[in-house]
Structures are given as C-alpha cells and as structure tokens.
Kinemage of the C-alpha trace (Angstrom):
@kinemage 1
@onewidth
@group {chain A} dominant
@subgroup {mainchain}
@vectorlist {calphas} color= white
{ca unk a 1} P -7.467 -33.721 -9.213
{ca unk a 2} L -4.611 -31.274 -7.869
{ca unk a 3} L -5.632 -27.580 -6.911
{ca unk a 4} L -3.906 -24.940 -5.174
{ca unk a 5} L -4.381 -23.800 -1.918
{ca unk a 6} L -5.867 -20.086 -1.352
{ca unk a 7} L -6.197 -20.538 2.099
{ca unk a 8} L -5.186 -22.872 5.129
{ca unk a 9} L -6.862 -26.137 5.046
{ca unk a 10} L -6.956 -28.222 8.232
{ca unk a 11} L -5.639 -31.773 7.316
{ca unk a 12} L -4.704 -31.030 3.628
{ca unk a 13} L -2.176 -28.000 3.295
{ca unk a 14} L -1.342 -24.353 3.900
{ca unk a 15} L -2.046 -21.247 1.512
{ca unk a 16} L -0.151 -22.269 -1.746
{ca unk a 17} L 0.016 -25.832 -1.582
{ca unk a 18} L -0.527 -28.018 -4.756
{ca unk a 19} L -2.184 -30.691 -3.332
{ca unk a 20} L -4.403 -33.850 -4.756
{ca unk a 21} L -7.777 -34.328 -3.640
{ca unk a 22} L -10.808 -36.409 -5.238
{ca unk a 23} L -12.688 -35.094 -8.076
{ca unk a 24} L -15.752 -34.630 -6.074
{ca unk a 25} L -14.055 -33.124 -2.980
{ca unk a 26} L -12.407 -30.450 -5.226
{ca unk a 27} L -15.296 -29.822 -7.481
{ca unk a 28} L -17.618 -29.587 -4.830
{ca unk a 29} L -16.379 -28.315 -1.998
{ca unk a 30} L -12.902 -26.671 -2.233
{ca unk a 31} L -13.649 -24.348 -5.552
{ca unk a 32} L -16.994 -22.782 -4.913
{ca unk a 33} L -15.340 -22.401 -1.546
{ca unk a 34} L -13.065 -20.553 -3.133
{ca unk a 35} L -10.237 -22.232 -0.744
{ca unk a 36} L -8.770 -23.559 -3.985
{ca unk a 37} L -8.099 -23.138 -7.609
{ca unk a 38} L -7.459 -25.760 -9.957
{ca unk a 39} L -3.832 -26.547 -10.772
{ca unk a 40} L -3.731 -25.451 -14.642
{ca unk a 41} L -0.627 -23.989 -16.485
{ca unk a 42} L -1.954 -20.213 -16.138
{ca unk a 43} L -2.798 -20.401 -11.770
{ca unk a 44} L 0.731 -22.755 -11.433
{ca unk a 45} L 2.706 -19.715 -13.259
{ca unk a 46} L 0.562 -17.160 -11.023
{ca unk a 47} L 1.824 -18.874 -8.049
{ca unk a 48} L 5.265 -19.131 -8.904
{ca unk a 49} L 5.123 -14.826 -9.218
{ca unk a 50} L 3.281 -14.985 -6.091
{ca unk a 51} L 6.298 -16.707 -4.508
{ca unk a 52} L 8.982 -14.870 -6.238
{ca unk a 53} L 7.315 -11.739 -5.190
{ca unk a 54} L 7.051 -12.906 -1.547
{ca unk a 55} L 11.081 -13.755 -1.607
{ca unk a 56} L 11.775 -10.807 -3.446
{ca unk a 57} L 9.656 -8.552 0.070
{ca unk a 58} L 11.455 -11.173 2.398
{ca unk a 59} L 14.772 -11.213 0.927
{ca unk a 60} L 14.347 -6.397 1.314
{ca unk a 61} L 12.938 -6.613 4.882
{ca unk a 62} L 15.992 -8.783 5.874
{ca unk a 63} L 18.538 -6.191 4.268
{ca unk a 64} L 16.636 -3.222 5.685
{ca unk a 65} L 16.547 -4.986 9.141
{ca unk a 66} L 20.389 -5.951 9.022
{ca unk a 67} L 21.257 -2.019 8.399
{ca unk a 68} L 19.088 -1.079 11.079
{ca unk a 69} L 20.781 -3.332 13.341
{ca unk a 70} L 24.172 -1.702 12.029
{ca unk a 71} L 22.740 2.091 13.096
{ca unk a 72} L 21.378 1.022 16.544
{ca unk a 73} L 24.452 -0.482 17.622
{ca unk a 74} L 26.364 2.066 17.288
{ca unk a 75} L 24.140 4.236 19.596
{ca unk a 76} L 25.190 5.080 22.851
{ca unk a 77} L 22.275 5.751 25.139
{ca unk a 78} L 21.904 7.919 28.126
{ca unk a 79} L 19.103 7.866 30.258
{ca unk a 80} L 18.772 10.163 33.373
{ca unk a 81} L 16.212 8.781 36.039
{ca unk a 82} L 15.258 10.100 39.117
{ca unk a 83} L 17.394 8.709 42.629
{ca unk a 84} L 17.262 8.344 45.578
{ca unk a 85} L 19.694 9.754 48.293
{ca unk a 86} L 21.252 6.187 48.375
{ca unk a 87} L 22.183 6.144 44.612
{ca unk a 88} L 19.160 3.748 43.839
{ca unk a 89} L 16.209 4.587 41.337
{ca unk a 90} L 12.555 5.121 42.032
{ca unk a 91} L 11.265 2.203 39.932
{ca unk a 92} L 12.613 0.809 37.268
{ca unk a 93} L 13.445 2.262 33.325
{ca unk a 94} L 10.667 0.751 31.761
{ca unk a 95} L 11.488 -0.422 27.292
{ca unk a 96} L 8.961 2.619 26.659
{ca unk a 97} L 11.466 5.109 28.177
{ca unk a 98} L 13.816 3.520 26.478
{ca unk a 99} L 12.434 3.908 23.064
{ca unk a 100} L 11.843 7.246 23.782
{ca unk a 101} L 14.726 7.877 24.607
{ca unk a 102} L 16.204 6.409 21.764
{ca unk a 103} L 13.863 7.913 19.183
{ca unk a 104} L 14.925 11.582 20.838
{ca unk a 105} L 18.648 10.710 21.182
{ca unk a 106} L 19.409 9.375 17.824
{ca unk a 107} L 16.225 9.829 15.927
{ca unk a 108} L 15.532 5.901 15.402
{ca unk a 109} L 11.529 5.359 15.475
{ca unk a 110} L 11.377 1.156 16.914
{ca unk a 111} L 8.170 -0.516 18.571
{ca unk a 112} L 8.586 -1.147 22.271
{ca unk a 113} L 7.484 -4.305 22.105
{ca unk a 114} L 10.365 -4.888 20.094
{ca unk a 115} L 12.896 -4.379 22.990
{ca unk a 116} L 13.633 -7.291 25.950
{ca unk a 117} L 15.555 -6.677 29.206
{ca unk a 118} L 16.904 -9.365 30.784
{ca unk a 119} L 17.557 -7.573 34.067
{ca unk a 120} L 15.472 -4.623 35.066
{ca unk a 121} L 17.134 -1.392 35.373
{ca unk a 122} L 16.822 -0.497 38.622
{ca unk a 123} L 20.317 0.653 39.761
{ca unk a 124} L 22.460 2.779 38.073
{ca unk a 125} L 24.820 1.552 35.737
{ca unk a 126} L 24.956 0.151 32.014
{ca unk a 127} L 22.361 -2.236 30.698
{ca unk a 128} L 22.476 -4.316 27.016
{ca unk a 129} L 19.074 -4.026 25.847
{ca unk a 130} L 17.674 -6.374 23.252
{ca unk a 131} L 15.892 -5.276 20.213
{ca unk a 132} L 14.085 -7.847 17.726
{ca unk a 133} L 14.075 -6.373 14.698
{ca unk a 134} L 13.551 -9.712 12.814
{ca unk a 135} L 13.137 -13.452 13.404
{ca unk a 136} L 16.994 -13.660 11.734
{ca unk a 137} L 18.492 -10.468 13.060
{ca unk a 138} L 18.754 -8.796 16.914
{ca unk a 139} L 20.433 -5.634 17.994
{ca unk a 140} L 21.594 -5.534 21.331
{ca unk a 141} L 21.952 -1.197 22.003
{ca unk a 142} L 23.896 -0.391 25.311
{ca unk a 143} L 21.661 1.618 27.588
{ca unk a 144} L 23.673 3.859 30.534
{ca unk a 145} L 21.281 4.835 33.370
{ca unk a 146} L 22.649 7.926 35.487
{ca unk a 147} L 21.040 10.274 38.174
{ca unk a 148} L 19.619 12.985 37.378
C-alpha cells in the first residue's frame, strides 16, 4: 500500500514522502493516526500544489533576501562608543548596538541574532560584520567604531 507522509516518521520518511508500507501497517496504524493519507490520484495532485506552493515561498524569500543583501551593503555604519584616555573602548560593541544602530542609521529592521563578529570590537577602527539573512545568501556591512 503507498501513502503519503503528513508528518515525520522515524524509520520510514519525512512529511511528504510517498512511501510503501503493508496493508495492515497503513490501515491500522498510519491513517487513523492521521500521519498518513493514502496515495490516490486526488491527495498525489494535492501534494504536488503543496510543493509548488512551497517553491513558489522559497524561490520569493531568496529574491527578497538577495535585495536585502544589495541595501545593507551599501551601508556605511558609524558607531560612537565611549573611550578611554588611551584611545581604547570600555567593553566591547555588542551585535545589539549594532542593529540598533543600523535600524536608526539607515532604517533597516534585522534580528541580532542574525549578525556574527569574528573579532570583537573593542578598539577603534573598522569591523566587517556578518549578517545571515539566508542559508544561500550573507551580507557582510562594514561597521566604523569612533570615540565619542
């Protein structure tokens, strides 16, 4: 018997999966679980929408990532920390500040968990900050840190 997976099953297949299982296994366990559907003309042309559908959202949050990439590198950004009489910084400039920072200075809204330093800022200079934006596409924005 072949059904279609509605959810993860351990040892058999992920969500969407046309898979063949016994006739007893399917009928009694995986479709009153409601894990699975049987594979029929009507449920195999639902999940071919499904997937379509899910391409289509991909294929959008790719192209809207890609432009965002485009807009934050091509943002300067200057951040003005506290120092020290010896040019160094109390602390460091933390991705929060950052985002801040870049939310006030050029009015793009991105999650701080989003961002990765590979050096902390903790002198003044210029830093390359990393921003995820999706698993395909990272920004790198150019952070300046000067006294205030």
């Amino acid at each position: 018997m072949k059904v279609i997976l509605l959810k993860d099953v351990k040892a058999l297949g992920k969500k969407g999966d046309i898979v063949e299982v016994s006739e007893g296994y399917g009928r009694n366990f995986i479709i009153p679980s409601k894990t699975g559907v049987i594979a029929d003309n009507k449920n195999l042309n639902t999940l071919k929408l499904q997937k379509q559908n899910e391409k289509k959202i991909a294929q959008e949050k790719l192209e809207e990532a890609q432009s965002l990439k485009e807009k934050i590198e091509q943002v300067k950004l200057t951040l003005k920390v506290k120092t020290g009489s010896d040019g160094r910084t109390f602390g460091s400039v933390s991705t929060k500040e950052v985002q801040e920072a870049l939310k006030a200075q050029a009015g793009i809204d991105v999650d701080k968990k989003k961002f990765s330093v590979d050096v902390p800022m903790k002198n003044l200079g210029g830093y390359d900050v990393n921003v995820r934006l999706h698993k395909d596409v990272t920004a790198v924005l150019h952070v300046s840190v000067v006294g205030a």
